[in-house]
C-alpha positions as a printed NumPy array, in Angstrom:
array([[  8.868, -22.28 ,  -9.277],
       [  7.318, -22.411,  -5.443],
       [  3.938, -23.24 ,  -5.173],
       [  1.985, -20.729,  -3.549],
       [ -0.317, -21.503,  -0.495],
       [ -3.87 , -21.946,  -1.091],
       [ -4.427, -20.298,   2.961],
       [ -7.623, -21.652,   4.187],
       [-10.837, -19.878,   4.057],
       [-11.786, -17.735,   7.553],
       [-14.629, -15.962,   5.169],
       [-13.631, -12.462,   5.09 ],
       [-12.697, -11.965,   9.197],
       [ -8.999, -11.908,   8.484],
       [ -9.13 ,  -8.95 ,   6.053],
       [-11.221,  -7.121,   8.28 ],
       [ -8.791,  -7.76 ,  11.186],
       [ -6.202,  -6.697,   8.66 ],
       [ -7.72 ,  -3.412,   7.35 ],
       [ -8.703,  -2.154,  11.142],
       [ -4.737,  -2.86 ,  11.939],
       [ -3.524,  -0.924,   8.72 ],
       [ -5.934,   1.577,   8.864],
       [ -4.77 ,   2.199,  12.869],
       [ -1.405,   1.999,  11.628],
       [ -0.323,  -0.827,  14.285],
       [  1.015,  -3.565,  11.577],
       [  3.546,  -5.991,  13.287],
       [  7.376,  -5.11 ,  11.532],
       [  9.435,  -7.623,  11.187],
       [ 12.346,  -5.739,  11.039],
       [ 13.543,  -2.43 ,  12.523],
       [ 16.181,  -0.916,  10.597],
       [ 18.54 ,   2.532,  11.641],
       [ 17.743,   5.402,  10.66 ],
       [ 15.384,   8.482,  10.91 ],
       [ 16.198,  11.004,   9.148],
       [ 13.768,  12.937,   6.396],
       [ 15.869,  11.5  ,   3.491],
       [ 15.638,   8.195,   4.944],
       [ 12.026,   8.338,   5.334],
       [ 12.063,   9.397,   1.17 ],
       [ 14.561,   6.437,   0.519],
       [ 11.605,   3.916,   2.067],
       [  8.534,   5.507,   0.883],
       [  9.822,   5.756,  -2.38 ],
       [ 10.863,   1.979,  -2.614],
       [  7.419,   1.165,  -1.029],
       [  5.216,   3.087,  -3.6  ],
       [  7.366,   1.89 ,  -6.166],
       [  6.852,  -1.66 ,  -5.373],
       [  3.351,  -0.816,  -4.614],
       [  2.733,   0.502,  -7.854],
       [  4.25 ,  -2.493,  -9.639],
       [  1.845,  -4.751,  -7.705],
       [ -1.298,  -2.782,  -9.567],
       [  0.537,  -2.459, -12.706],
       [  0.076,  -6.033, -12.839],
       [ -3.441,  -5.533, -12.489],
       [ -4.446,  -2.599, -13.807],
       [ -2.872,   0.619, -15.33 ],
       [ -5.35 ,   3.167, -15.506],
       [ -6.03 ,   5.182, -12.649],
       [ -6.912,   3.719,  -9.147],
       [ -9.008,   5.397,  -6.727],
       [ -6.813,   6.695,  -3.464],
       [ -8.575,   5.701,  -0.75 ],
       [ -5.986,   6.428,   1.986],
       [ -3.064,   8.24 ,  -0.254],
       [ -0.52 ,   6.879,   2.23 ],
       [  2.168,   9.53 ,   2.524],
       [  1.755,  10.567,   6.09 ],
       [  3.847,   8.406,   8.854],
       [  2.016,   6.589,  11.118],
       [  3.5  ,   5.015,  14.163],
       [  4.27 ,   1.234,  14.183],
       [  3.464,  -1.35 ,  17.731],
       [  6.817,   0.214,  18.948],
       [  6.112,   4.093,  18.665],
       [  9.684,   4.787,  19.1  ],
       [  9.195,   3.489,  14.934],
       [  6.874,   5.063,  12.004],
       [  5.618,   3.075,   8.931],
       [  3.879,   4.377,   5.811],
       [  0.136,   2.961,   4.801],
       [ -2.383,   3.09 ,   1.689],
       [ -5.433,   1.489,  -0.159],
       [ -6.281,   1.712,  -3.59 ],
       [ -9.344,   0.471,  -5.338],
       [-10.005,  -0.061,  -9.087],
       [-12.555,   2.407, -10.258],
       [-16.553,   2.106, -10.505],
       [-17.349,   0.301, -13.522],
       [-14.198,  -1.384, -13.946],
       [-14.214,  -4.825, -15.024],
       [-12.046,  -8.404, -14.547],
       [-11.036,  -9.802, -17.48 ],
       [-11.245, -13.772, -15.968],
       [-12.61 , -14.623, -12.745],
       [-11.303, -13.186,  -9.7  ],
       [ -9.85 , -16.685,  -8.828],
       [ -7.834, -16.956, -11.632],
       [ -6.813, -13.031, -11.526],
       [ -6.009, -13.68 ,  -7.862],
       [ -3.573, -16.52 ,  -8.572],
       [ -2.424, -15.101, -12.15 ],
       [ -1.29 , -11.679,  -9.667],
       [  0.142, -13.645,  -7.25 ],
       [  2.209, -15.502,  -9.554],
       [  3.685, -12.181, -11.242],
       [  4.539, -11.072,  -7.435],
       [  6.259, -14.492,  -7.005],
       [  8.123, -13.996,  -9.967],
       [  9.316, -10.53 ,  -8.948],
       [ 10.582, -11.559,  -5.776],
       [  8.46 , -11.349,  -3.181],
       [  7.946, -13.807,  -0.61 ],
       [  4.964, -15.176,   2.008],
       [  2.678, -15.379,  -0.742],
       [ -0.767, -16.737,  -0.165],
       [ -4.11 , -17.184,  -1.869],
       [ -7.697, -17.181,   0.061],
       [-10.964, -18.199,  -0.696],
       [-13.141, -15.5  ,   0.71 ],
       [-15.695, -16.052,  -1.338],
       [-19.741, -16.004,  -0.067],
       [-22.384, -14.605,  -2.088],
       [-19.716, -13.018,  -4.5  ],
       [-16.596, -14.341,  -5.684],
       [-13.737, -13.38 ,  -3.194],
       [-10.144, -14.068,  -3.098],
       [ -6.979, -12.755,  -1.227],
       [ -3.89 , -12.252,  -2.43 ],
       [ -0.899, -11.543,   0.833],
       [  2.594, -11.109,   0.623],
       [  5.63 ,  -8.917,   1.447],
       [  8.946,  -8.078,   0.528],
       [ 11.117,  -6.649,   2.943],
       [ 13.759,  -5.766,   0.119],
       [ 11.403,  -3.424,  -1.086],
       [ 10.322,  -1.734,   1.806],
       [  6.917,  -3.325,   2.256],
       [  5.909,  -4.993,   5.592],
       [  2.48 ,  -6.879,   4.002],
       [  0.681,  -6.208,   1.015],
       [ -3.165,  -7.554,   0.563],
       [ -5.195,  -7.345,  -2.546],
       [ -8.676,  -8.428,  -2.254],
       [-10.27 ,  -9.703,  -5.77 ],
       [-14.09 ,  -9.764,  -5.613],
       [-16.603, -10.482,  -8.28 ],
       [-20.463, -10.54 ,  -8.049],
       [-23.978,  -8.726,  -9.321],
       [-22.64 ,  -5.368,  -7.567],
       [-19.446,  -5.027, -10.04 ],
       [-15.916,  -6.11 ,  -9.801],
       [-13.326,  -4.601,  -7.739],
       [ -9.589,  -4.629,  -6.525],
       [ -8.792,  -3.593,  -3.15 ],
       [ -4.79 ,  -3.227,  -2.436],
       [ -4.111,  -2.728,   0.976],
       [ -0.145,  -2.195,   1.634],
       [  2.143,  -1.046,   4.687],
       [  5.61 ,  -0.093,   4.582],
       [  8.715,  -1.362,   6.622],
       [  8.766,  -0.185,   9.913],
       [ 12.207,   2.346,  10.481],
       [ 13.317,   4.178,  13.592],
       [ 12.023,   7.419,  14.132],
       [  8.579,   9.163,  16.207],
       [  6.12 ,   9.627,  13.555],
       [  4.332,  12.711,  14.774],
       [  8.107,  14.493,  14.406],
       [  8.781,  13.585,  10.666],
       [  5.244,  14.497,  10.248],
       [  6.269,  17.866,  11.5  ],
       [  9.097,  18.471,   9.013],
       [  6.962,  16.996,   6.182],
       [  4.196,  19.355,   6.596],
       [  5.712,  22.753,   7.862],
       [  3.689,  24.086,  10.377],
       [  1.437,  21.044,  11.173],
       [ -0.566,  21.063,  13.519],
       [ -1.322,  24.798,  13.857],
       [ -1.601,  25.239,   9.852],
       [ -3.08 ,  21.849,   8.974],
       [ -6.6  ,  23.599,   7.552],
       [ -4.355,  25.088,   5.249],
       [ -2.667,  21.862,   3.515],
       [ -4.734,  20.872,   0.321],
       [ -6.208,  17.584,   0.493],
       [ -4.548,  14.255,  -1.273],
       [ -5.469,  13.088,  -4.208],
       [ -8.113,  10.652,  -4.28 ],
       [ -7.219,   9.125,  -7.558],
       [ -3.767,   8.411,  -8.632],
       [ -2.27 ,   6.521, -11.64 ],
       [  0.573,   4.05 , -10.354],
       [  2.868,   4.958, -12.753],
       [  2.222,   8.938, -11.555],
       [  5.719,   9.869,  -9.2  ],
       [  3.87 ,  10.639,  -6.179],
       [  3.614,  13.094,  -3.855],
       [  6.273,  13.456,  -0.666],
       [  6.107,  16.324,   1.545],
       [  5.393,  20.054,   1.151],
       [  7.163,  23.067,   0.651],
       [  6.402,  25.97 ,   3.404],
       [  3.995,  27.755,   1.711],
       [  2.028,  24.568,   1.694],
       [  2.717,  23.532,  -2.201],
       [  3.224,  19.538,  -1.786],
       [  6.026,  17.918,  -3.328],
       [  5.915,  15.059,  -5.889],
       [  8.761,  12.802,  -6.41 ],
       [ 10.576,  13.504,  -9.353],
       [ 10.68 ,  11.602, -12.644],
       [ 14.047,  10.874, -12.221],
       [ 14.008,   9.743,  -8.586],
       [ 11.066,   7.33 ,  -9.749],
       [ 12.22 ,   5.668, -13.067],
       [ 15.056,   4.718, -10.322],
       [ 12.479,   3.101,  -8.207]])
């Protein structure tokens, strides 16, 4: 088996950086395959959250809070290219069963083991235990993936933090055909679910009278 990196502490700057750039949806793609079609776009979301969801399986596999559900297309550094982005977070009260070092490097391990690659573990840790897992795996549609372990007086905690493959295509036009009258209608779109369960198909899209779409079972035992 490859070790993986021990990165070197920058105390917490580098997820910050890393979160503004996700959150802004700016993420540097290594790659920029064809294609931009609306069943393209499902082909790579769905092998994103699928991978994604694998990741917090590993973790944990009760419901995780949706912080940013992620199904909306966000442009990458080259606009003429869209990428998909989320957070989850374990839920208040929820507990590590070791210390967030060992869970850090215990996750990482299971991520090695299902084939993904550039993995790394950092010591964030101040006043509270803090450690970082990164990685990626371009195979399964996912750019970067960071899950933050932290453990301290205020609780314990899992922050995921993932971005999809970047693929050709102008985001604010698939955005279009996935919500059907966006921007005129967009009061009318219910909001996404802020908790989700990562074994849960999840949603894609809405239908024209604003009813969103979920992935079906099928589609998802698939992954």
């Amino acid at each position: 088996m490859r070790p993986i990196s021990k990165a070197p502490s920058v105390r917490g700057t580098a997820a910050v950086v890393i979160s503004t750039v996700m959150m802004l949806g700016l993420g540097a793609c290594s790659a920029f395959p064809p294609g931009d079609t609306l069943a393209d776009a499902r082909s790579v979301y769905l092998s994103y959250r699928h991978a994604i969801a694998d990741a917090q399986l590993k973790i944990w596999t009760g419901t995780w809070r949706a912080d940013m559900y992620g199904d909306d297309p966000i442009p990458c550094l080259d606009s003429s290219h869209y990428q998909f982005s989320l957070s989850r977070t374990t839920p208040a009260g929820w507990t590590l069963q070791t210390s967030a070092e060992d869970a850090a490097y215990a996750t990482a391990t299971s991520l090695q083991d299902a084939g993904w690659s550039s993995i790394s573990v950092t010591d964030d840790s101040t006043a509270i235990d803090s450690f970082r897992v990164e990685a990626n795996a371009e195979d399964k549609s996912v750019e970067y993936l960071v899950a933050t372990f932290r453990s301290g007086p205020g609780g314990d905690s899992v922050l995921i933090q993932a971005q999809s493959s970047c693929r050709r295509g102008i985001a604010s036009s698939l955005t279009k055909e996935l919500l059907p009258g966006f921007p005129k209608d967009f009061q009318d779109f219910p909001p996404a679910p802020t908790e989700e369960s990562p074994d849960t198909p999840p949603l894609f899209g809405y239908t024209a009278d604003k009813t969103p779409l979920r992935i079906t079972e099928e589609e998802w035992r698939r992954g």
